[in-house]
N, C-alpha and C positions, 0 to 999 in steps of 0.2 A: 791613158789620156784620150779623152773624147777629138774628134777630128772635125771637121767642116761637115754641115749636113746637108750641104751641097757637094755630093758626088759626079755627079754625071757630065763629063767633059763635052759633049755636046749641047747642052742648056743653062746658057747663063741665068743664075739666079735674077730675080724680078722682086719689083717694092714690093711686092703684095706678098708673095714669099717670103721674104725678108722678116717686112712685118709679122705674119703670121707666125713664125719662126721664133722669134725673140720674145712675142706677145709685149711682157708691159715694161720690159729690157730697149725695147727698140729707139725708146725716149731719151736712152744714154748713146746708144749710134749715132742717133740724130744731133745728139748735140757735139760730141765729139767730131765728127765730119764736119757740122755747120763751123766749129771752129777751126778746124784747118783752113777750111774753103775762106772765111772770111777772114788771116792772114795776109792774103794779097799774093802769097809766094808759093801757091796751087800752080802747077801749069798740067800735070793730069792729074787723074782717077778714074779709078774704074774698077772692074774685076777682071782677076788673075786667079788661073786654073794649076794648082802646082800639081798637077799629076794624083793617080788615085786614090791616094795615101791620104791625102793631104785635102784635096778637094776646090772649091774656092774660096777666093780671100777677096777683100777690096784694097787696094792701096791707092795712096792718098801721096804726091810727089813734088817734088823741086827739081826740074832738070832729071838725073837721073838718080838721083838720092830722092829715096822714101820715106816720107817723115811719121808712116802712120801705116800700121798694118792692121784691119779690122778682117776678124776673123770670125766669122758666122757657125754659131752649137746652138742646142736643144734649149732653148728656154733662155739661154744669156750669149753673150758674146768675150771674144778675147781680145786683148789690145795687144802689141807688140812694139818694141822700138829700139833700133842702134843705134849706140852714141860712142864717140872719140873719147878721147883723155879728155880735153877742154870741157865736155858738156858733161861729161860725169863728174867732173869736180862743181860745175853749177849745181848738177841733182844732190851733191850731200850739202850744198847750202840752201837746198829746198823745203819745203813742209809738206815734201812727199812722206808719205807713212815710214817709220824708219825699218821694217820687215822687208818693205820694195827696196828700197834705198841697200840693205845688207845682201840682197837678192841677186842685184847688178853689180855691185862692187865682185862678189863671189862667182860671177858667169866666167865663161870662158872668154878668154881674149882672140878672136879675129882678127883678119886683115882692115876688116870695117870697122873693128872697134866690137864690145862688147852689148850682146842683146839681152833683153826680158823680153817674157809673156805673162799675162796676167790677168785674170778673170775678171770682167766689170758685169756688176748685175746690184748695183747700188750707187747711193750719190755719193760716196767716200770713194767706192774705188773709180768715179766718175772724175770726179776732182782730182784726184792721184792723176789718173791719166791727162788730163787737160795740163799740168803742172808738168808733166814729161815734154809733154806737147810744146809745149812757153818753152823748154829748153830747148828742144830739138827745133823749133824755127830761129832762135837765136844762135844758135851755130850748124 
């Protein structure tokens, strides 16, 4: 599985990197952040360095709960997102893709509640994520 292609813990990724990075993907970032941000229930973001493995990530926050994990690769991006019992039970009455939907039901159970990842580099899995998104600010 491909990893952040921002490595280097000393240099925080830049728009122009970003963009350059994602090329004609960056249009689904873009909308996916503009949509958290314009929630109201943003109080950070930014970029997070998990170590060399892993690389950097942007996360997108309420308090100290994350409601959106963008994860910068070669040509597209990843989304990510935990949810509790209460908001998994809104995702299976969602019009999220039902392969996502089996995907999260099947993850492992945390202390946080169960996560996905999942590749956007199209307006379906654009839409899938914005529809996680609507769940994860509503609880």
């Amino acid at each position: 599985m491909p990893h952040s292609i921002f490595l280097d813990s000393t240099y925080c990724p830049t728009d122009i990197q970003l963009t350059e990075a994602l090329g004609e993907n960056y249009r689904y970032w873009e909308t996916l952040r503009d949509a958290a941000l314009k929630s109201g229930k943003v109080e950070t973001e930014g970029w997070h360095f998990g170590g060399k493995k892993f690389g950097w990530s942007y996360r997108i926050s309420h308090k100290k709960r994350v409601l959106i994990y963008l994860l910068p690769r070669d040509g597209f991006f990843k989304v990510a997102f935990v949810f509790g019992e209460k908001a998994i039970e809104e995702v299976k009455k969602s019009t999220i893709n039902p392969s996502l939907i089996k995907e999260l039901m099947n993850a492992k159970k945390y202390a946080e509640g169960k996560g996905i990842r999942f590749s956007v580099s199209s307006k379906d899995e654009t839409l899938d994520a914005l529809e996680f998104l609507r769940v994860k600010l509503e609880f």
